[in-house]
BAMIDO-878541 format. One record per residue: x, y, z of N, C-alpha, C in turn. Coordinates in steps of 0.1 Angstrom, whole numbers, plus 5000, padded with zeros to 4 digits. Example, Ala and Ser with C-alpha at 12.3 -4.5 7.8 and 13.67 -1.06 7.14 Angstrom:
<rs>
npx, npy, npz, capx, capy, capz, cpx, cpy, cpz
5132, 4943, 5078, 5123, 4955, 5078, 5132, 4967, 5078
5128, 4978, 5071, 5137, 4989, 5071, 5129, 5000, 5079
</rs>
This chain:
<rs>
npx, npy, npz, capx, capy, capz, cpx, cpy, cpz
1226, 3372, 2016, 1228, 3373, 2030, 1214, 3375, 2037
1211, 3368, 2045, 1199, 3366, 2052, 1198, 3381, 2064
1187, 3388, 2067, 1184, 3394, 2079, 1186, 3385, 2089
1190, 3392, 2104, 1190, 3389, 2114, 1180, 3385, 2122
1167, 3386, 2115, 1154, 3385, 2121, 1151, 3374, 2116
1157, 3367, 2104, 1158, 3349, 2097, 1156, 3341, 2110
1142, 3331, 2111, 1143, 3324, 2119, 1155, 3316, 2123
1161, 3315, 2137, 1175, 3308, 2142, 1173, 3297, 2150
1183, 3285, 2144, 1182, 3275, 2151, 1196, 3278, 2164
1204, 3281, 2164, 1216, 3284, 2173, 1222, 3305, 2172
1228, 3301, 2181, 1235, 3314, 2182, 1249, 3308, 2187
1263, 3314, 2180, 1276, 3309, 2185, 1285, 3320, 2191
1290, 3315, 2202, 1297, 3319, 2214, 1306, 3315, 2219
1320, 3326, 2220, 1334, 3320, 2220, 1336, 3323, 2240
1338, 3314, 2246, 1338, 3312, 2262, 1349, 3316, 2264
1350, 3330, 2273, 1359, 3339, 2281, 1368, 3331, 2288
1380, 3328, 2288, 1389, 3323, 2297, 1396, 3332, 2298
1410, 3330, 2311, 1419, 3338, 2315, 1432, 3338, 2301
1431, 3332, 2295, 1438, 3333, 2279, 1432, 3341, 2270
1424, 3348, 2275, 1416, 3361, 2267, 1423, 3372, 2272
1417, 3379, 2263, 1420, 3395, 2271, 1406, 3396, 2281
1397, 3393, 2287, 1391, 3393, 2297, 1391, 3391, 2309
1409, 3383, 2310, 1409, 3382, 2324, 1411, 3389, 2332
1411, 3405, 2334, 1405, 3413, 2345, 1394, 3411, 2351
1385, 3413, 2341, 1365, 3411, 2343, 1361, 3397, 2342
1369, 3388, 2345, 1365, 3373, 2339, 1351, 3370, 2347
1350, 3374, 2359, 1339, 3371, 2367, 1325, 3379, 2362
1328, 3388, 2363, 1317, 3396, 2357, 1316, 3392, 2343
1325, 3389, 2335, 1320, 3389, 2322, 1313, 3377, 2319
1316, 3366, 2328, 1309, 3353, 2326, 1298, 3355, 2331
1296, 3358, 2341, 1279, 3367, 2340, 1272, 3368, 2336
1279, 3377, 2327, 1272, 3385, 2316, 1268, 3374, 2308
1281, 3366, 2304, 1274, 3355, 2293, 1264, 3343, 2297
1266, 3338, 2309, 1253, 3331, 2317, 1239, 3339, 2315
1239, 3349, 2317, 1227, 3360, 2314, 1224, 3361, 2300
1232, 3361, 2294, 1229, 3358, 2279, 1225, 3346, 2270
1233, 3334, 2278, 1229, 3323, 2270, 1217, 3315, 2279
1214, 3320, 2288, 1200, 3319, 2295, 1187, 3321, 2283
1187, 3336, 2278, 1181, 3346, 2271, 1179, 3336, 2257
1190, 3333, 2258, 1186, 3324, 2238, 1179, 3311, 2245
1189, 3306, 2251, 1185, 3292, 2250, 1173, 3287, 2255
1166, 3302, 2260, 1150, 3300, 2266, 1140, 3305, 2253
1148, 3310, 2242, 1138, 3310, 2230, 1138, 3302, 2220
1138, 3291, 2223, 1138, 3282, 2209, 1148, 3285, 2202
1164, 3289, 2210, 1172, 3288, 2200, 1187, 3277, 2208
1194, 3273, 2203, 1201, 3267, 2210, 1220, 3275, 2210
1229, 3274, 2215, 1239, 3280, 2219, 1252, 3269, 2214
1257, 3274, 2206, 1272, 3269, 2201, 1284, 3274, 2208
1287, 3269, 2219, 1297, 3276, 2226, 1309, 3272, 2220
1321, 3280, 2216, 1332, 3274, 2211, 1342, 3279, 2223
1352, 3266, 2234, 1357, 3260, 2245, 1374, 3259, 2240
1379, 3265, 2247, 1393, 3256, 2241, 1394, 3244, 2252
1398, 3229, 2247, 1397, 3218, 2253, 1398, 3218, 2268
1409, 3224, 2273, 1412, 3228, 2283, 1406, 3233, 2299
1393, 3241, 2288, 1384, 3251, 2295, 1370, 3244, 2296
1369, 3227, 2289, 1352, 3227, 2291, 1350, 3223, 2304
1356, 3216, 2312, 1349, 3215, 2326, 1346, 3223, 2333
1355, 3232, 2332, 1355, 3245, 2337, 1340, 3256, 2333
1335, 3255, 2318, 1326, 3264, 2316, 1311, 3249, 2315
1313, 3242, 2318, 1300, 3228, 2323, 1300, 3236, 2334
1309, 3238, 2339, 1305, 3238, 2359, 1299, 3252, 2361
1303, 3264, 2351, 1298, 3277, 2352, 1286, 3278, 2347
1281, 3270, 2340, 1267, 3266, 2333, 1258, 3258, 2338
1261, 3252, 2345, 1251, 3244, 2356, 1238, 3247, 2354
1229, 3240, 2352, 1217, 3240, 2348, 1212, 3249, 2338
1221, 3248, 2327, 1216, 3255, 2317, 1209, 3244, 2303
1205, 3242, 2296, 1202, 3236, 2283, 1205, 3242, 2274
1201, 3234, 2261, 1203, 3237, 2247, 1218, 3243, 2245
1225, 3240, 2248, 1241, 3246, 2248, 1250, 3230, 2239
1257, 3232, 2233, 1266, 3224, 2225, 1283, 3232, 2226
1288, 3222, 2235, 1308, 3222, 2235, 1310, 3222, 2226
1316, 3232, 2221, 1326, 3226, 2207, 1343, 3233, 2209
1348, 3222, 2210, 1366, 3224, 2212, 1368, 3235, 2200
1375, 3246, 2204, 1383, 3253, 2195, 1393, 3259, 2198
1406, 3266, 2192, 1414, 3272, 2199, 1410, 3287, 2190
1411, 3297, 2201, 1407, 3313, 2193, 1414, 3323, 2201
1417, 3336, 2193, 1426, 3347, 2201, 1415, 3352, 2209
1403, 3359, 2197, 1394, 3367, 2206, 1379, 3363, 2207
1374, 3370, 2212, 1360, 3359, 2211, 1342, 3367, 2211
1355, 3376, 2200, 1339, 3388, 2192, 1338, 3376, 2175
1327, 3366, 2183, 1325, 3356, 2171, 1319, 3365, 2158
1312, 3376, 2165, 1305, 3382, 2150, 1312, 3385, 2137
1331, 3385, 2142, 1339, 3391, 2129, 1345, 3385, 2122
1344, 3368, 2129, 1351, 3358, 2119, 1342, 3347, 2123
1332, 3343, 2124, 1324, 3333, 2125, 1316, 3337, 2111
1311, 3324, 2108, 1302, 3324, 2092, 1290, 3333, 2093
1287, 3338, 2079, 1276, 3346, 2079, 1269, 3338, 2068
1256, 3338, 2065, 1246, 3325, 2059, 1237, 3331, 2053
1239, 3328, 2044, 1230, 3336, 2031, 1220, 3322, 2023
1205, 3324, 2016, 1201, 3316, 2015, 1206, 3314, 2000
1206, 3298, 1994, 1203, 3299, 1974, 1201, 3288, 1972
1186, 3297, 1966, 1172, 3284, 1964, 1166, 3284, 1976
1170, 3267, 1979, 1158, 3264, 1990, 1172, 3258, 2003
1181, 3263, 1999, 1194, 3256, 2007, 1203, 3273, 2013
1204, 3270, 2025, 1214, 3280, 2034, 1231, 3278, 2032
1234, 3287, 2029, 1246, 3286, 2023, 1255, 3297, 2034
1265, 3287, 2039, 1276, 3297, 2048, 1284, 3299, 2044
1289, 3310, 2041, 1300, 3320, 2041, 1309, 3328, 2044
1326, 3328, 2047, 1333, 3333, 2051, 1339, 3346, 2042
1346, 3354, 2049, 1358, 3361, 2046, 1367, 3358, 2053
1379, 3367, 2044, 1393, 3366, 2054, 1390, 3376, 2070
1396, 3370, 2079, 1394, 3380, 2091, 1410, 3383, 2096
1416, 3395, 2099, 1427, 3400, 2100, 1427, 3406, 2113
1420, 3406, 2122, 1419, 3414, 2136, 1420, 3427, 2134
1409, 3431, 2124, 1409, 3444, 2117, 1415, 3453, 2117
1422, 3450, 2107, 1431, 3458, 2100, 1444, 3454, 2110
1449, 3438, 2107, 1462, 3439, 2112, 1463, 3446, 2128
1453, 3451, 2135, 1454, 3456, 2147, 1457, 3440, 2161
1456, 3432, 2159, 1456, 3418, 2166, 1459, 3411, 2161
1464, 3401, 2168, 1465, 3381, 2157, 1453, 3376, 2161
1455, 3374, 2144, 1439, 3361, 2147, 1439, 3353, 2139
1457, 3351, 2134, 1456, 3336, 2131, 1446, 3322, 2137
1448, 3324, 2148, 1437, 3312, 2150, 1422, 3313, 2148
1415, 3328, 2152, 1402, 3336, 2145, 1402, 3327, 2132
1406, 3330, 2121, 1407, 3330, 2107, 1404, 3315, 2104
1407, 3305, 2117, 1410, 3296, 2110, 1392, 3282, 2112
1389, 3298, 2122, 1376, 3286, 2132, 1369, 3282, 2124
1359, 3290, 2110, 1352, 3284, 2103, 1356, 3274, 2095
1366, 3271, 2088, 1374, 3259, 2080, 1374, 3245, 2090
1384, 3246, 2103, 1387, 3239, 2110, 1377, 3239, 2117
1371, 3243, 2124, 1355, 3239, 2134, 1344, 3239, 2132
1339, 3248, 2127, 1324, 3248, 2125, 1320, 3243, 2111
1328, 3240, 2099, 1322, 3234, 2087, 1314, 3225, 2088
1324, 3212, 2099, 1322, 3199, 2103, 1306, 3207, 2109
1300, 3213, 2115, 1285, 3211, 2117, 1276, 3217, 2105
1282, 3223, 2098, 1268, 3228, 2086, 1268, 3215, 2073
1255, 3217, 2070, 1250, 3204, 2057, 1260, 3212, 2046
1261, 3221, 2044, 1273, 3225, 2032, 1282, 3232, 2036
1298, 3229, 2029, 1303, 3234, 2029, 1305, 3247, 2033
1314, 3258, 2037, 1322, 3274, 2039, 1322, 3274, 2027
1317, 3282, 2024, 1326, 3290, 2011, 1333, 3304, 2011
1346, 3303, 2011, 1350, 3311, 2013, 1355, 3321, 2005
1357, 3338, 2008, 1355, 3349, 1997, 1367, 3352, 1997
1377, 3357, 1991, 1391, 3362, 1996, 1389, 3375, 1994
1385, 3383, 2006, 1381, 3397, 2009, 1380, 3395, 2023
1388, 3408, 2028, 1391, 3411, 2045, 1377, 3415, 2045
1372, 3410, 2051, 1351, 3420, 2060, 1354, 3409, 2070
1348, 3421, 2081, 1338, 3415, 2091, 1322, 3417, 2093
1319, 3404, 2101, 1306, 3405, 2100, 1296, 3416, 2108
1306, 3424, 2115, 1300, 3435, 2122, 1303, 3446, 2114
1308, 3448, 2103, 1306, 3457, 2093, 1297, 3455, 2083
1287, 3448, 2083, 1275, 3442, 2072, 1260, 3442, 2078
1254, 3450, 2072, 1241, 3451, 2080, 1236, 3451, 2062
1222, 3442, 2067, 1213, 3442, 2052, 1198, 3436, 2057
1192, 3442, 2054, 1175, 3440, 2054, 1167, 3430, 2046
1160, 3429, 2047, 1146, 3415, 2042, 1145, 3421, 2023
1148, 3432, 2021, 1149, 3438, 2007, 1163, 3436, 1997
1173, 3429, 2005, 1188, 3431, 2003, 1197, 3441, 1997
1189, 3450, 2011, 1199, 3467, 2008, 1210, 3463, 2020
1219, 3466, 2016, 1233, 3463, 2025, 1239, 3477, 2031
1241, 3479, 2045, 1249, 3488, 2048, 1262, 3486, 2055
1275, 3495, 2052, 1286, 3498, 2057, 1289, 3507, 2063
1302, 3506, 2060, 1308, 3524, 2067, 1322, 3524, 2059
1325, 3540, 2050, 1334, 3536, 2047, 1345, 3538, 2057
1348, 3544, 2065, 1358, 3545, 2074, 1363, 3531, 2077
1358, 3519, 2077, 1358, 3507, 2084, 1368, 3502, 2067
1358, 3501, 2056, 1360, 3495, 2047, 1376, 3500, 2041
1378, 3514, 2045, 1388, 3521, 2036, 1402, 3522, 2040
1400, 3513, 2052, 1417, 3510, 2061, 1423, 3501, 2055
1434, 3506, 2047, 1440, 3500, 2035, 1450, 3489, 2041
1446, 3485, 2056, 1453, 3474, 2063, 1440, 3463, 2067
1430, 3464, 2057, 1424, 3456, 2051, 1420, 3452, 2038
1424, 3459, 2027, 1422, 3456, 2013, 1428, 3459, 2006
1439, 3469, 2011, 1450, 3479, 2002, 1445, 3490, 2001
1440, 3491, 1983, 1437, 3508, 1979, 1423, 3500, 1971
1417, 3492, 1977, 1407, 3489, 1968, 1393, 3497, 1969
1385, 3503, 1964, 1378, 3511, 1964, 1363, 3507, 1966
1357, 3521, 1975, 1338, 3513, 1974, 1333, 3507, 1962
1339, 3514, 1949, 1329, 3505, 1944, 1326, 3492, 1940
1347, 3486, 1939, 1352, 3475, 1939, 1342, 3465, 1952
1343, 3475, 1964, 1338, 3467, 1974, 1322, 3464, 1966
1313, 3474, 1967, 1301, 3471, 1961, 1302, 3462, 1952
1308, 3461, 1946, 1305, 3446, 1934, 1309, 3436, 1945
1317, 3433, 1952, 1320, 3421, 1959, 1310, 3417, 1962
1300, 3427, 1974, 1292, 3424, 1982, 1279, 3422, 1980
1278, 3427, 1961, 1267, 3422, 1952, 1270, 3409, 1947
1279, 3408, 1948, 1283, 3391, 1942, 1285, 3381, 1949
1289, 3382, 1962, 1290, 3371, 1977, 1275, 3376, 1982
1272, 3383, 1983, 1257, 3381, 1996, 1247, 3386, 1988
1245, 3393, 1976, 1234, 3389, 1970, 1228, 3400, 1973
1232, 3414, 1978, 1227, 3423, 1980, 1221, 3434, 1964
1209, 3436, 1968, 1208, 3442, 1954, 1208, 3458, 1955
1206, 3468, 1965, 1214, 3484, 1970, 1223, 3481, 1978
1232, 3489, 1978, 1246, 3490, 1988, 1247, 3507, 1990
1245, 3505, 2003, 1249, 3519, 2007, 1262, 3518, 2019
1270, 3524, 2020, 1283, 3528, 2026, 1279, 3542, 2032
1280, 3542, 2049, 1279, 3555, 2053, 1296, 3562, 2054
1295, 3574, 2051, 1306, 3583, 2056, 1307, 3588, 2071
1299, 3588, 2076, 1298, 3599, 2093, 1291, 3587, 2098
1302, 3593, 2111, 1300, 3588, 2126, 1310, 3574, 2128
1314, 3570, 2143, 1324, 3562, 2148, 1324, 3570, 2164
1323, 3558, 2171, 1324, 3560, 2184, 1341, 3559, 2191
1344, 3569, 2204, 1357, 3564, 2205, 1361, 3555, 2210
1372, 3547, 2207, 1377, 3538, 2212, 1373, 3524, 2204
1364, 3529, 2192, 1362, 3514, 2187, 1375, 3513, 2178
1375, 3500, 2181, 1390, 3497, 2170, 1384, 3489, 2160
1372, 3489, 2155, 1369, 3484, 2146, 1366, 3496, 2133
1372, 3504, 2137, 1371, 3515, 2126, 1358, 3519, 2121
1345, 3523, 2131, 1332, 3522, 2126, 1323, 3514, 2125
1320, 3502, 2130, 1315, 3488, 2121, 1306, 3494, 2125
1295, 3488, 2113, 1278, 3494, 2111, 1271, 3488, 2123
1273, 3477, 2135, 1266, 3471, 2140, 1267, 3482, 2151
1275, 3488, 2155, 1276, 3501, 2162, 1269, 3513, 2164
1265, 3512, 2151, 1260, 3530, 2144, 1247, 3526, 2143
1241, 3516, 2129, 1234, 3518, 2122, 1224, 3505, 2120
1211, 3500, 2125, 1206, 3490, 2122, 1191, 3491, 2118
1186, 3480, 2107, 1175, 3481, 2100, 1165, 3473, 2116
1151, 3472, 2111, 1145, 3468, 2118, 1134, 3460, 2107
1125, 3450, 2109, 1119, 3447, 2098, 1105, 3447, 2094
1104, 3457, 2099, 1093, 3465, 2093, 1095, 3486, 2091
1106, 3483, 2081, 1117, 3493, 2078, 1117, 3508, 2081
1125, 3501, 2095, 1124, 3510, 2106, 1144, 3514, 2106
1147, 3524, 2106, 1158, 3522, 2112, 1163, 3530, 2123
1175, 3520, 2134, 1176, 3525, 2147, 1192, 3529, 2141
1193, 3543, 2151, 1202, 3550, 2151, 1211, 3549, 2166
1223, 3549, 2167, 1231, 3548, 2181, 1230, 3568, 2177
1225, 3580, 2183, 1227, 3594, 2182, 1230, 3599, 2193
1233, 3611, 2194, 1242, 3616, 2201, 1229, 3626, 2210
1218, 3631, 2207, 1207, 3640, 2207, 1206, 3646, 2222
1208, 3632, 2233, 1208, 3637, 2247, 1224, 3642, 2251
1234, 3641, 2243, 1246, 3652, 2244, 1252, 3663, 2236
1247, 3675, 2238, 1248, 3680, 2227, 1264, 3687, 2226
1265, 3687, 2241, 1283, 3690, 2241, 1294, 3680, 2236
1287, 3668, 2239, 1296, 3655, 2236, 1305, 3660, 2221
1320, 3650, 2224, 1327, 3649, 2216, 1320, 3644, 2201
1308, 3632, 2204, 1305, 3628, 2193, 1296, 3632, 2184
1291, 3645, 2189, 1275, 3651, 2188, 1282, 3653, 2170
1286, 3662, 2164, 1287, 3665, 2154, 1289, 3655, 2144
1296, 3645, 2147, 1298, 3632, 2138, 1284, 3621, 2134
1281, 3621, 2153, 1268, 3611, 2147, 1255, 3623, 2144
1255, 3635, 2145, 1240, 3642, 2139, 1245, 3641, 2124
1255, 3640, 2123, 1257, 3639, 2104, 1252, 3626, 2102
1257, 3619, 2108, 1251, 3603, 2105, 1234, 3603, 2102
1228, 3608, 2113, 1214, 3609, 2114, 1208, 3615, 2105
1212, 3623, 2098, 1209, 3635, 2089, 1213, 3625, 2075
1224, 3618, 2075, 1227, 3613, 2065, 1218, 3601, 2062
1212, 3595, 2072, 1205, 3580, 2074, 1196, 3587, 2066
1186, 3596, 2067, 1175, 3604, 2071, 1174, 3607, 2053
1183, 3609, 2045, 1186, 3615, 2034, 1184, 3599, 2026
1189, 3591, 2033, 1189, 3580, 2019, 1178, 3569, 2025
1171, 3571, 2037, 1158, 3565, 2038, 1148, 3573, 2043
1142, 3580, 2027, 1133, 3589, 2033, 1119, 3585, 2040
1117, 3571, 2034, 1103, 3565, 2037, 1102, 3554, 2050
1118, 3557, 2058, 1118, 3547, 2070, 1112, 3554, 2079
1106, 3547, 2092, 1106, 3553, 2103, 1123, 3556, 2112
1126, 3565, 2118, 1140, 3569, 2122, 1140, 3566, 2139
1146, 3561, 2141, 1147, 3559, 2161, 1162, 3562, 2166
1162, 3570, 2169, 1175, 3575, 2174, 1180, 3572, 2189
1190, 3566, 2194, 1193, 3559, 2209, 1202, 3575, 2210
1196, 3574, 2225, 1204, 3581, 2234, 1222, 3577, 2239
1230, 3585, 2238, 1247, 3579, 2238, 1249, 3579, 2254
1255, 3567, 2258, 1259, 3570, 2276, 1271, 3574, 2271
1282, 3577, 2284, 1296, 3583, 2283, 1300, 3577, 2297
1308, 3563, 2288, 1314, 3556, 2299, 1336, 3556, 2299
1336, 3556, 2312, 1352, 3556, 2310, 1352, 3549, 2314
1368, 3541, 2312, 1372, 3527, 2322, 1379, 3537, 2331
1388, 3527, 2339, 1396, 3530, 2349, 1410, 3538, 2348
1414, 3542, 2341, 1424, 3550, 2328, 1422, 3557, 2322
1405, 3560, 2319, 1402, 3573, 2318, 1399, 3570, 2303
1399, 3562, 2297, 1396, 3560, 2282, 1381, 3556, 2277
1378, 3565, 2267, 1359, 3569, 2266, 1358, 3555, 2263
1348, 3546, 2266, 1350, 3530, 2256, 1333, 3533, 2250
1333, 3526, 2234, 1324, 3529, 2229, 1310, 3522, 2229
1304, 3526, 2239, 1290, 3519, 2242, 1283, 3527, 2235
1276, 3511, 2230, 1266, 3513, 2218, 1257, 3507, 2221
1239, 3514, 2220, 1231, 3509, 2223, 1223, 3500, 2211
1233, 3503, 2198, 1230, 3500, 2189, 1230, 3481, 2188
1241, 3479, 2194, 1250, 3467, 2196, 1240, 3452, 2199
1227, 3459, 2196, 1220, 3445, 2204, 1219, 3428, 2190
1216, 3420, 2196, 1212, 3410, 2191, 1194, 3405, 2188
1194, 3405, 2174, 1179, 3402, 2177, 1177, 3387, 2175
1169, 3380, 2181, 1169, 3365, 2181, 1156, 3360, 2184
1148, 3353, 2175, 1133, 3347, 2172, 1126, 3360, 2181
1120, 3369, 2177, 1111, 3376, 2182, 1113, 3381, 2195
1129, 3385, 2203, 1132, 3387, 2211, 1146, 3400, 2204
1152, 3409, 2215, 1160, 3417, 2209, 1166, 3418, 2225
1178, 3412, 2223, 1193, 3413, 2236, 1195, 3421, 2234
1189, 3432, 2245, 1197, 3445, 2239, 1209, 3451, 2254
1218, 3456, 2248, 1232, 3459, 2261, 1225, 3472, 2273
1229, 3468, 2281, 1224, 3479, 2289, 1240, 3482, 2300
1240, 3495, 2301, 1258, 3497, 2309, 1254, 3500, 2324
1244, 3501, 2326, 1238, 3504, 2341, 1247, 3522, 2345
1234, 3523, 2335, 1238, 3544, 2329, 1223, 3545, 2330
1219, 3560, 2331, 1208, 3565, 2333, 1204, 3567, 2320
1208, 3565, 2307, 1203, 3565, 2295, 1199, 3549, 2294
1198, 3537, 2306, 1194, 3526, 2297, 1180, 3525, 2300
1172, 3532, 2302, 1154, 3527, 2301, 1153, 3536, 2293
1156, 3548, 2287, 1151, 3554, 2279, 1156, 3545, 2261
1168, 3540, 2265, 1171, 3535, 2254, 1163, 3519, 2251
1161, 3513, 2263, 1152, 3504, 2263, 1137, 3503, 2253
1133, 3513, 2257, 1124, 3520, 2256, 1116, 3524, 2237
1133, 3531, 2233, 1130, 3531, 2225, 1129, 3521, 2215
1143, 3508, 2214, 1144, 3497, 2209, 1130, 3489, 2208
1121, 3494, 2222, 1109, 3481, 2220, 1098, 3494, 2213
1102, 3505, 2204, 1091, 3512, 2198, 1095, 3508, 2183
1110, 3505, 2183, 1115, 3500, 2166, 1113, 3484, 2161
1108, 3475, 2177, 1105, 3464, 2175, 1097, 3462, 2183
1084, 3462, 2178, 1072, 3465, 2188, 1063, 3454, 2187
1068, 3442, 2181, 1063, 3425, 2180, 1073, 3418, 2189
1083, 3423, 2190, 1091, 3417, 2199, 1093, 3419, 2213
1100, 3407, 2222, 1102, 3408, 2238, 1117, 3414, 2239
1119, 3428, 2245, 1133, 3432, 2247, 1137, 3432, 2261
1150, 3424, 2259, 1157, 3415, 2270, 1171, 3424, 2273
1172, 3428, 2287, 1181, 3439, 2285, 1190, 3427, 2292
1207, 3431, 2283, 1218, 3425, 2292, 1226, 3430, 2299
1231, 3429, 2308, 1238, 3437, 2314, 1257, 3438, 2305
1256, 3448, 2303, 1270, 3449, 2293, 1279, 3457, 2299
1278, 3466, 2307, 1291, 3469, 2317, 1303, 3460, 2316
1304, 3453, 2313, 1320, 3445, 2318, 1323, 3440, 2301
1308, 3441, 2294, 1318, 3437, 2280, 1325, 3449, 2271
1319, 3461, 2275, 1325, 3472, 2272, 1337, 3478, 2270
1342, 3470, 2286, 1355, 3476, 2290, 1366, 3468, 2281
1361, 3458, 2274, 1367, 3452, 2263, 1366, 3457, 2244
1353, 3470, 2251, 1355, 3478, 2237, 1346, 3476, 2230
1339, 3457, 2231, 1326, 3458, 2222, 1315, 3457, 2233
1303, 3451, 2226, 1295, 3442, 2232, 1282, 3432, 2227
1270, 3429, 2230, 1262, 3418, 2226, 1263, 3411, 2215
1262, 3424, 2207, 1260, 3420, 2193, 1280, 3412, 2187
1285, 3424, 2188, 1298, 3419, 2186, 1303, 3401, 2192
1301, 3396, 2203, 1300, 3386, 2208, 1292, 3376, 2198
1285, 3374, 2195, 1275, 3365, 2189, 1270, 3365, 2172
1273, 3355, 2168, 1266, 3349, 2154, 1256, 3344, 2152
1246, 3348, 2146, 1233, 3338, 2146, 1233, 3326, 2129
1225, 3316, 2136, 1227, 3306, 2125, 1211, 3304, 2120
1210, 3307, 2108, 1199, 3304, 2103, 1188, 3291, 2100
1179, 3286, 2103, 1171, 3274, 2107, 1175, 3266, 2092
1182, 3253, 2092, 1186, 3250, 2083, 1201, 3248, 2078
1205, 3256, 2083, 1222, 3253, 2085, 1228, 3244, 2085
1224, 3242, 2101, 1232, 3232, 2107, 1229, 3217, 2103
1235, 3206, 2103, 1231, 3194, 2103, 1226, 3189, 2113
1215, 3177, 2109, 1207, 3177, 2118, 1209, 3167, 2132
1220, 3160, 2130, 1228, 3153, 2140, 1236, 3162, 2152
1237, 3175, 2146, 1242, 3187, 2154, 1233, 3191, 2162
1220, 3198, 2157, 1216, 3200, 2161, 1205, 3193, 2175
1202, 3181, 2172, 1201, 3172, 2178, 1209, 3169, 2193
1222, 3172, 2194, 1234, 3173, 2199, 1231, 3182, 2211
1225, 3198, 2206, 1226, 3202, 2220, 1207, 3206, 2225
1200, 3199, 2220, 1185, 3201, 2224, 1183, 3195, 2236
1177, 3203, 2249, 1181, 3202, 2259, 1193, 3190, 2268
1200, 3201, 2268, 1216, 3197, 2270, 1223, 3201, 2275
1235, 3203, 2278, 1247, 3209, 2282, 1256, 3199, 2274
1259, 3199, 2266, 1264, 3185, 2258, 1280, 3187, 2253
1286, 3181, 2249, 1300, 3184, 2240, 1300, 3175, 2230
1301, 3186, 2218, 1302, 3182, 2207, 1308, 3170, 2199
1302, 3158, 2195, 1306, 3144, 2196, 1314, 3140, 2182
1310, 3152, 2173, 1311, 3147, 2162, 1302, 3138, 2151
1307, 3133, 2140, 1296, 3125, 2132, 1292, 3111, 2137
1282, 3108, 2137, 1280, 3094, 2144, 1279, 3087, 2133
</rs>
């Protein structure tokens, strides 16, 4: 399994319709994603939007003067592509994509049609085959570095409405045997409320690559509900990387309109060619957390998004988006959406 910092030829992106659960914030959250696919598709990377047929005129016309964007018809429940879209691991000199089963973690949602996008949609654009693992993961529970040390969480892994009673270490062999990881660490502490992803590492816990790691911490609330869970976390990171530099994010404390804490995470960002989308909730913790992200990646340009509206859906940046590694794709694809607004044509 490749780092996130693997030079990217695309980034893939499932388009908000009123057949999502977004259609409260539909306006704002398209926004958000215009703001976002602006951000890639101005770095030398191009954007795999996945449209249900229905909806592409409709997101051509909300894109208007955008480039490097590629239509691709699909039908999906949700459209956090990070937990069932392919993950791309290199062997040899060839990029190799990769699936699990995806269950709307842990049986919490249908996502029969989730499960089905990498087989039925996206194969047709990579030069090889899916290969697929028969193991529940998502790809927001997988974090692994340029050394192929892998991190998790077991709270995420240990929801037996994803694997039964199967155990970390069962999992560690899997995850040495599909992605190639050579340490596997599983954290125990920390989980923000309201994530229904039961912990996933893209939340908490991320490497940087020059082995640095950034911490989502609690440090500016010391009353906070979460203070005690994530200082364990920090203390725990701290114990099993003694020789990293440590960056700890300040926590905002956002409610929706019901009064329910939703789990913003500054951790959540996307890094993409020498650039890092990082979420911002328009909270007085977002320049200091700005701030610190561009000290854990201090070669790179940090591009704040505005993530207010994707929150209220529980994730954000990172959750939304898959990156595809330069080489993936076929090159008739890729071709497809270099400066474009295009819809996916198929094989010529």
């Amino acid at each position: 399994m490749l780092p996130e910092w693997h030079s990217q030829e695309a980034i893939i992106l499932a388009w908000p319709d009123e057949n999502t659960d977004w259609k409260p914030w539909l306006d704002d959250v398209r926004q958000t994603y215009r703001q976002l696919i602006q951000a890639i598709t101005s770095n030398n990377t191009g954007v795999i939007l996945l449209v249900r047929e229905t909806q592409l005129a409709v997101a051509k016309e909300h894109l208007q003067g955008c480039n490097n964007i590629l239509l691709v018809s699909a039908n999906y429940n949700d459209t956090w592509c990070r937990d069932y879209c392919f993950l791309t691991g290199s062997v040899g000199q060839k990029l190799q994509p990769i699936e699990f089963t995806f269950n709307g973690w842990g049986n919490k949602f249908n996502a029969n049609n989730d499960n089905k996008i990498n087989q039925s949609v996206l194969a047709e654009l990579c030069k090889l085959p899916i290969l697929s693992v028969d193991l529940v993961a998502e790809g927001g529970a997988l974090e692994i570095d340029q050394h192929g040390h892998l991190l998790s969480t077991a709270l995420c892994l240990q929801n037996p409405e994803r694997n039964g009673d199967m155990t970390l270490a069962a999992y560690k062999s899997a995850f040495a045997q599909h992605l190639g990881a050579s340490q596997i660490s599983i954290l125990e502490n920390g989980h923000l409320e309201g994530d229904d992803t039961d912990g996933h590492i893209d939340t908490l816990v991320r490497f940087t690559p020059n082995n640095g790691v950034v911490i989502q911490s609690c440090f500016n609330r010391p009353d906070d509900s979460h203070f005690e869970g994530l200082n364990s976390l920090v203390d725990e990171v701290k114990a099993l990387f003694p020789a990293h530099q440590i960056f700890e994010l300040p926590l905002p404390c956002i409610h929706n309109k019901v009064g329910e804490r939703l789990p913003a995470s500054y951790a959540n960002y996307l890094i993409n060619n020498q650039q890092v989308l990082c979420p911002i909730y328009r909270q007085p913790e977002d320049e200091l957390a700005l701030t610190i992200i561009g000290e854990a990646y201090p070669d790179y340009q940090i591009i704040p998004i505005d993530s207010l509206p994707l929150v209220q859906q529980f994730g954000s940046v990172h959750c939304l988006s898959m990156q595809v590694p330069v080489g993936t794709l076929k090159t008739n694809v890729v071709k497809q959406f270099i400066d474009g607004l295009n819809t996916f044509a198929g094989e010529e």
